[in-house]
VEXDREN-2710 file (C-alpha; in Angstrom, 1 decimal):
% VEXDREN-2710
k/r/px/py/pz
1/UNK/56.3/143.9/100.6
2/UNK/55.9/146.5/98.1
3/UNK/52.7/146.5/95.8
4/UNK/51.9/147.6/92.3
5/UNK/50.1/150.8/93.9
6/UNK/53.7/151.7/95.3
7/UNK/55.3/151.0/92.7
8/UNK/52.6/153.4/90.4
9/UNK/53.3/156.3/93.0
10/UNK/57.2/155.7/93.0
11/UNK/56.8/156.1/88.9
12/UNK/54.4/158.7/89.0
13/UNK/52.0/156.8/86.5
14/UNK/48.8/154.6/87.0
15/UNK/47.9/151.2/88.5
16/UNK/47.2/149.9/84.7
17/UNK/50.6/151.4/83.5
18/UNK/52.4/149.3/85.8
19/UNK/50.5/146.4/84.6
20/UNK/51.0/146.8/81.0
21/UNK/54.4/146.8/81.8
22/UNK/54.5/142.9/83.4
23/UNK/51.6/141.6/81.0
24/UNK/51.4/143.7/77.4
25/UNK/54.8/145.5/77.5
26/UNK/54.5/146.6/73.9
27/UNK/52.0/148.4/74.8
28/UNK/54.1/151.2/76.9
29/UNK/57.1/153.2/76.1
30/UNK/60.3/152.0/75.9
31/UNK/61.3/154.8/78.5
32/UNK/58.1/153.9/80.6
33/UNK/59.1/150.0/80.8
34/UNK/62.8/150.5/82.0
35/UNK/61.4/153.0/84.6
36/UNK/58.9/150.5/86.1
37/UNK/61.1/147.7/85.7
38/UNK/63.9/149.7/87.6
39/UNK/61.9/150.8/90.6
40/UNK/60.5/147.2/90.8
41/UNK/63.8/146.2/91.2
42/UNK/65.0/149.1/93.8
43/UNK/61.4/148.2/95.8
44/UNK/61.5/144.6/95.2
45/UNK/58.3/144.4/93.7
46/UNK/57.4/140.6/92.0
47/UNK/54.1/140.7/90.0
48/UNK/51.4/137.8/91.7
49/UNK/50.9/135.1/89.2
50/UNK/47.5/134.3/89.9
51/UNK/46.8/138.0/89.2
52/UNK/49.1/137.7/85.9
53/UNK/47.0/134.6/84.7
54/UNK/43.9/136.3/85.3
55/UNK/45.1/139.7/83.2
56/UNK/46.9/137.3/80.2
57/UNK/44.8/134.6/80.3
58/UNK/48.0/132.7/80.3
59/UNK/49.4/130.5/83.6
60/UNK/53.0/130.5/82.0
61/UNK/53.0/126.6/83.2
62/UNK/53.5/124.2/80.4
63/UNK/52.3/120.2/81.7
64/UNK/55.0/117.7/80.5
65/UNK/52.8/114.7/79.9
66/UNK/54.6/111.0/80.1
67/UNK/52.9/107.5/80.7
68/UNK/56.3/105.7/80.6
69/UNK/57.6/106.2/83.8
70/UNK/55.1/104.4/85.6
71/UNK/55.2/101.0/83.6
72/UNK/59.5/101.1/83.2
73/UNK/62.4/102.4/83.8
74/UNK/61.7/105.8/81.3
75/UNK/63.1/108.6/83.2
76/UNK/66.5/107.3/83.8
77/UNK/67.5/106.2/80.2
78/UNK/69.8/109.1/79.1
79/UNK/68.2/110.1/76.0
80/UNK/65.7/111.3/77.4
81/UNK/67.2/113.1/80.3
82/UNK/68.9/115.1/78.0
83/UNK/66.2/115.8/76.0
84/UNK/64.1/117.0/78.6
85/UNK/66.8/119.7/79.9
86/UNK/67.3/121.1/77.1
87/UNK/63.1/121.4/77.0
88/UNK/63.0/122.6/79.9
89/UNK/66.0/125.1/79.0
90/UNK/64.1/126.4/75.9
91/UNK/61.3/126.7/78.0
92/UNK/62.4/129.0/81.0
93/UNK/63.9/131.1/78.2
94/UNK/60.3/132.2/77.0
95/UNK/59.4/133.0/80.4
96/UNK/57.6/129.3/80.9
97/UNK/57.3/126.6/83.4
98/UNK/57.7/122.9/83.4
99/UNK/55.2/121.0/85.5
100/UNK/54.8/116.9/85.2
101/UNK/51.4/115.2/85.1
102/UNK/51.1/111.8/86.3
103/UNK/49.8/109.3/84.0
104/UNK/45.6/109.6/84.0
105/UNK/43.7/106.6/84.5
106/UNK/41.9/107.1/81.1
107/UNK/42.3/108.6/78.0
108/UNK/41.1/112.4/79.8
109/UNK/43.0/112.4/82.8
110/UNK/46.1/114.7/81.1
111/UNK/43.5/116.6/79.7
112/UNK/41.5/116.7/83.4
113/UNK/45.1/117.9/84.6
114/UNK/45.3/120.4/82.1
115/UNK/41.9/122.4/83.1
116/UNK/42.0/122.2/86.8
117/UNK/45.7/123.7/86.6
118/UNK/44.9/126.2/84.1
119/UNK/47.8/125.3/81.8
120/UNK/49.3/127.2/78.7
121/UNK/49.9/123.7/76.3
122/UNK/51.4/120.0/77.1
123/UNK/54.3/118.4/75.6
124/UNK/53.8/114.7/75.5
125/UNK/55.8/111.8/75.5
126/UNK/54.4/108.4/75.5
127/UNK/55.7/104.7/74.6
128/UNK/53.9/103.8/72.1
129/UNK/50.8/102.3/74.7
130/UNK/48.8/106.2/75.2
131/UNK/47.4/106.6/71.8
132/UNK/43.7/107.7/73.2
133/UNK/45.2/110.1/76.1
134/UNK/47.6/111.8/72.9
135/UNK/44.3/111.7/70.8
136/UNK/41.9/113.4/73.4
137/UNK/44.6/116.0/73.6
138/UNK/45.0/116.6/70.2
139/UNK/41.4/116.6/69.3
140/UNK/41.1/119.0/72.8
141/UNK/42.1/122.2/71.2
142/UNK/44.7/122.6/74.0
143/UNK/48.3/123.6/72.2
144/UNK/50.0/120.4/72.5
145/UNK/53.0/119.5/71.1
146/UNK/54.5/114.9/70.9
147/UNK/57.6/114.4/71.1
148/UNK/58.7/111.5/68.9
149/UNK/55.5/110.3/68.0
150/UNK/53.1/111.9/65.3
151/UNK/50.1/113.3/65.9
152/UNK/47.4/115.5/64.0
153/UNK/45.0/118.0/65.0
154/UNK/44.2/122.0/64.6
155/UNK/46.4/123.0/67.3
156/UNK/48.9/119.5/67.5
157/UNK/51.8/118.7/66.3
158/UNK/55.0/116.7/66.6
159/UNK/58.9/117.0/66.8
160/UNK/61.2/113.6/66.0
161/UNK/64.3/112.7/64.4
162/UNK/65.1/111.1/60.1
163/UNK/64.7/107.8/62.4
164/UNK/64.9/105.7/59.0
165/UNK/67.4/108.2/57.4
166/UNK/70.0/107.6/60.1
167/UNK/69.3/104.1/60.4
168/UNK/70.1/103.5/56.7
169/UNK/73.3/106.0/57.3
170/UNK/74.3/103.5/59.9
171/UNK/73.8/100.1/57.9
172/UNK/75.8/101.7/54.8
173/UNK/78.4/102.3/57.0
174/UNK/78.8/98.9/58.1
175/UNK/78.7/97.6/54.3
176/UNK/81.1/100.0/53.6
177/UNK/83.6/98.7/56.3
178/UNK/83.0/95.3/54.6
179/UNK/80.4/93.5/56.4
180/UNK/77.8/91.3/54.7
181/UNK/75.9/89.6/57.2
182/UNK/74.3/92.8/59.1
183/UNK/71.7/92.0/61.8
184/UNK/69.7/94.7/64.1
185/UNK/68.4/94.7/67.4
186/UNK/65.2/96.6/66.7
187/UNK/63.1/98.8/69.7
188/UNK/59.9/98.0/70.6
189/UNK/58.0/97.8/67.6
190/UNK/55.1/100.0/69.2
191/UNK/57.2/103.3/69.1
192/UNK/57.3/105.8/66.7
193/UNK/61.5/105.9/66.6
194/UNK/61.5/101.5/66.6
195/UNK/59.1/101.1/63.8
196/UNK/60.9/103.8/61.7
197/UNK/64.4/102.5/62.4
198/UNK/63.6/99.4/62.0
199/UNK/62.3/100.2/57.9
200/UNK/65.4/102.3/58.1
201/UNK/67.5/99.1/58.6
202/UNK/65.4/97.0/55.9
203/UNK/65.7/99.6/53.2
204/UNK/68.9/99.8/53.2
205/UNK/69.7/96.4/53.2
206/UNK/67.4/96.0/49.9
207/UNK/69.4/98.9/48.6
208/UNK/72.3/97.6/49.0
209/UNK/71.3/94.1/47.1
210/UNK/71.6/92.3/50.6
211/UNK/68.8/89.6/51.6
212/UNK/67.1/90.2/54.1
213/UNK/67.2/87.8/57.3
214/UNK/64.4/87.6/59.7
215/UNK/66.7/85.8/62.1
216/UNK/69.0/88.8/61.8
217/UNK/66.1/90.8/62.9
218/UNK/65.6/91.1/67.2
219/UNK/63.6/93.2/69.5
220/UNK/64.9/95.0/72.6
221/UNK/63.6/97.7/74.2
222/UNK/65.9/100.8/74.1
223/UNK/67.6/99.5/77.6
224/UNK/71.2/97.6/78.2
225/UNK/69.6/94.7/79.3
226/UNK/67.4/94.1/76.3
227/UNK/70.3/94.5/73.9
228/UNK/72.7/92.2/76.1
229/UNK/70.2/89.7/75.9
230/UNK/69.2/90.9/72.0
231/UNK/72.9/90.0/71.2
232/UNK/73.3/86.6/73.0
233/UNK/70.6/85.4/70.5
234/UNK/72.2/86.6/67.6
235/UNK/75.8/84.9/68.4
236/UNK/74.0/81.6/69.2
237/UNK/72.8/81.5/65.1
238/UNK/74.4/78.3/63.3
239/UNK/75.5/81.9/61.1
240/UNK/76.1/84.7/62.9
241/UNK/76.5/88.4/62.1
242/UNK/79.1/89.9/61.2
243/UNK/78.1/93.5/62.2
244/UNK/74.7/94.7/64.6
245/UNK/73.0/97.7/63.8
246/UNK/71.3/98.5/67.6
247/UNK/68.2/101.0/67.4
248/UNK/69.2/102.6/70.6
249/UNK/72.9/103.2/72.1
250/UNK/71.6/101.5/75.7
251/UNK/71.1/98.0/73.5
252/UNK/74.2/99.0/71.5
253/UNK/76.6/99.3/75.0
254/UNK/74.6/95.9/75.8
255/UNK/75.8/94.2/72.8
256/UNK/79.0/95.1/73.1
257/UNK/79.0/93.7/76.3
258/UNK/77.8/90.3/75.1
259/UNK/80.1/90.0/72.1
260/UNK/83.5/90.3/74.5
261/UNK/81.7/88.3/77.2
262/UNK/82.0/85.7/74.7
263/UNK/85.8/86.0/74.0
264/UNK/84.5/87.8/70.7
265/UNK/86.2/90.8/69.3
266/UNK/84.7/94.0/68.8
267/UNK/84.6/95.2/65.9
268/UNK/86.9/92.3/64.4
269/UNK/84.9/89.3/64.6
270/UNK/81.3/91.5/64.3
271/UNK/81.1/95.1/64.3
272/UNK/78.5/97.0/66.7
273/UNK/76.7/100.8/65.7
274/UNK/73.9/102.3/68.1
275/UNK/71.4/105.1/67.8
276/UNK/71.2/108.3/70.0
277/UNK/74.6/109.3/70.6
278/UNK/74.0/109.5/74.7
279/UNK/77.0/110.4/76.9
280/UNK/78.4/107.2/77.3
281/UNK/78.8/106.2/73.8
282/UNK/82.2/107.9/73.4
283/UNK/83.5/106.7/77.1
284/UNK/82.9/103.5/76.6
285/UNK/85.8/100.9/75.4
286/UNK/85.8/100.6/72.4
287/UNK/83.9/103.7/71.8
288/UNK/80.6/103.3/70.4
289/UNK/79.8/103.9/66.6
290/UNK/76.2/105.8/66.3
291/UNK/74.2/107.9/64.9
292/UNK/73.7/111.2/67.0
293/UNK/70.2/113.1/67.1
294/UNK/70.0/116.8/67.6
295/UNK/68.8/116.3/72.0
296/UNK/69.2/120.3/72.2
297/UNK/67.0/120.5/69.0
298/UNK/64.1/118.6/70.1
299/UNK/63.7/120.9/72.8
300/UNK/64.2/124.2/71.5
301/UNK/61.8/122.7/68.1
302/UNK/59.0/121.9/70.5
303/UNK/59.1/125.0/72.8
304/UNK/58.9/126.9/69.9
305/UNK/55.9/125.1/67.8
306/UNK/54.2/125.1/71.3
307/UNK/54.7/128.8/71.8
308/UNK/53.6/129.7/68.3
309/UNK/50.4/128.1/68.8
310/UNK/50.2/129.9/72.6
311/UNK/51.0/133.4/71.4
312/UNK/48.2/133.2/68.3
313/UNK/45.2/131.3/69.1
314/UNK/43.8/131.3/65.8
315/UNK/46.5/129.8/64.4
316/UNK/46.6/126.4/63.0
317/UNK/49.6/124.3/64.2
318/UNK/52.8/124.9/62.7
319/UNK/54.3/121.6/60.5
320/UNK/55.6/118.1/62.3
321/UNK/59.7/119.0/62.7
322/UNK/62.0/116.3/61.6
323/UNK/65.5/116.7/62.7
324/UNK/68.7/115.4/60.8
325/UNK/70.5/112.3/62.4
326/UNK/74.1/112.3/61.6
327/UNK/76.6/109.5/61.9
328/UNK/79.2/109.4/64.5
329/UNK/82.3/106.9/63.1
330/UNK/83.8/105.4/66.6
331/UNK/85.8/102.1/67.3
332/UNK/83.1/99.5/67.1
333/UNK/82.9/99.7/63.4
334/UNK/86.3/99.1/62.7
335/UNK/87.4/96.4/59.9
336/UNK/86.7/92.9/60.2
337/UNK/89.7/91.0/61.5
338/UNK/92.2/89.8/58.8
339/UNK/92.0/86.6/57.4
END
């Protein structure tokens, strides 16, 4: 296996030149770079990493932290999955990796996890239940970067979507196609995206000049089964709706579901519009109304604030990101059926 003192001879230049090449290649010549990158290629020369952390100072690892998985279902709901390729994509891109911390114990086990693996930053993803462990990060001075939840601190910050802005997008909608009695199956009302949505919803309904109906108003939990079961309340009210406004496609699929299970017609007799805009949303029958959020976006945003905040230690983080939502018009929010 070649090393860097071949590949310095091969070149004709020293030991350090080949190393600025693989760790500070602005400081070499253009000419210089190719040629060292070239005979590492003809010689198959791959720099160590544990000798490239110890010249940068940098591991090139990135820790994903997440205590969801554990507790539920997490890592299989779409969304998410999504979200985290296209993370991961933005990542590898920049020359990082990906590595996943299990959930601490206490409030400083991700941040344990962080020191004994010598890592550049953490993106972090919780449900609402880790405030301490996102807090001891953030007040850590490791570059850390929350996804869907804000967060403060010198060197923290956070990427999510206009939550409220498309869930007020998605109740106009449903006014617009003529309903009047709009209920919502909110998500859990300890996340970041529920408790914005679910003021999203309420807002516009008070903009609109429409009464607010705490009956009307039902907690899932981002999952088919929650929303199935979300919905089956709502069409046992002496008055029910006559359109649902689901805070997560998963519940929204769900409530389609229960609506034809009980010989209802969707959208005639109540019109049905989700959140997320996952895969399924346009496969299903009828295809689901929703609002769709930016999944490429999130990632690329939050490999680049944590970057930033990598490549200048001194810096302060850069500002929270907050991505547009936009409304995708399907066939569950048709018009009521005549008469």
């Amino acid at each position: 296996m070649a090393t860097i003192r071949d590949l310095a001879r091969r070149c004709g230049v020293s030991v350090a030149t080949v190393s600025r090449v693989f760790n500070n290649p602005d400081a070499v010549t253009r000419e210089t770079r190719e040629a060292v990158l070239r005979a590492a290629a003809l010689l198959g020369y791959t720099p160590s990493a544990p000798a490239r952390t110890l010249a940068t100072k940098r591991s090139c690892m990135v820790g994903l932290a997440w205590d969801t998985g554990h507790r539920g279902p997490g890592w299989r709901h779409p969304f998410l999955q999504e979200l985290l390729v296209g993370l991961k994509t933005a990542l590898s891109e920049r020359g990082y990796h990906l590595l996943m911390l299990a959930a601490g114990e206490d409030a400083d086990g991700h941040l344990r996890a962080v020191r004994r693996h010598s890592l550049d930053g953490v993106v972090f993803i919780d449900d609402g239940t880790a405030d301490p462990a996102l807090t001891r990060l953030a007040e850590s001075g490791v570059p850390c970067v929350s996804l869907d939840r804000p967060v403060t601190g010198r060197r923290a910050t956070y990427v999510t979507s206009d939550n409220a802005g498309g869930a007020a997008a998605a109740v106009r909608h449903l006014h617009e196609r003529g309903r009047r009695r709009i209920a919502t199956i909110a998500g859990p009302g300890r996340t970041h995206p529920g408790a914005e949505r679910l003021a999203g919803y309420r807002a516009a309904l008070a903009a609109l000049g429409l009464p607010v109906r705490e009956e009307y108003v039902v907690e899932g939990d981002f999952y088919l089964g929650g929303g199935h079961a979300a919905m089956r309340r709502l069409l046992a009210l002496d008055e029910r709706p006559d359109a649902v406004f689901a805070a997560g496609d998963e519940m929204a699929i769900g409530a389609v579901r229960a609506a034809l299970e009980a010989g209802l017609d969707v959208p005639g007799d109540v019109a049905v519009a989700g959140f997320d805009d996952i895969e399924p949303a346009s496969l299903v029958r009828p295809a689901l109304t929703t609002v769709a959020q930016d999944r490429a976006g999130f990632g690329a945003a939050a490999a680049a604030a944590l970057i930033s905040m990598i490549d200048d230690p001194d810096a302060a983080a850069p500002p929270p990101t907050v991505l547009p939502a936009r409304l995708v018009v399907r066939e569950t929010s048709g018009p009521p059926r005549a008469g």
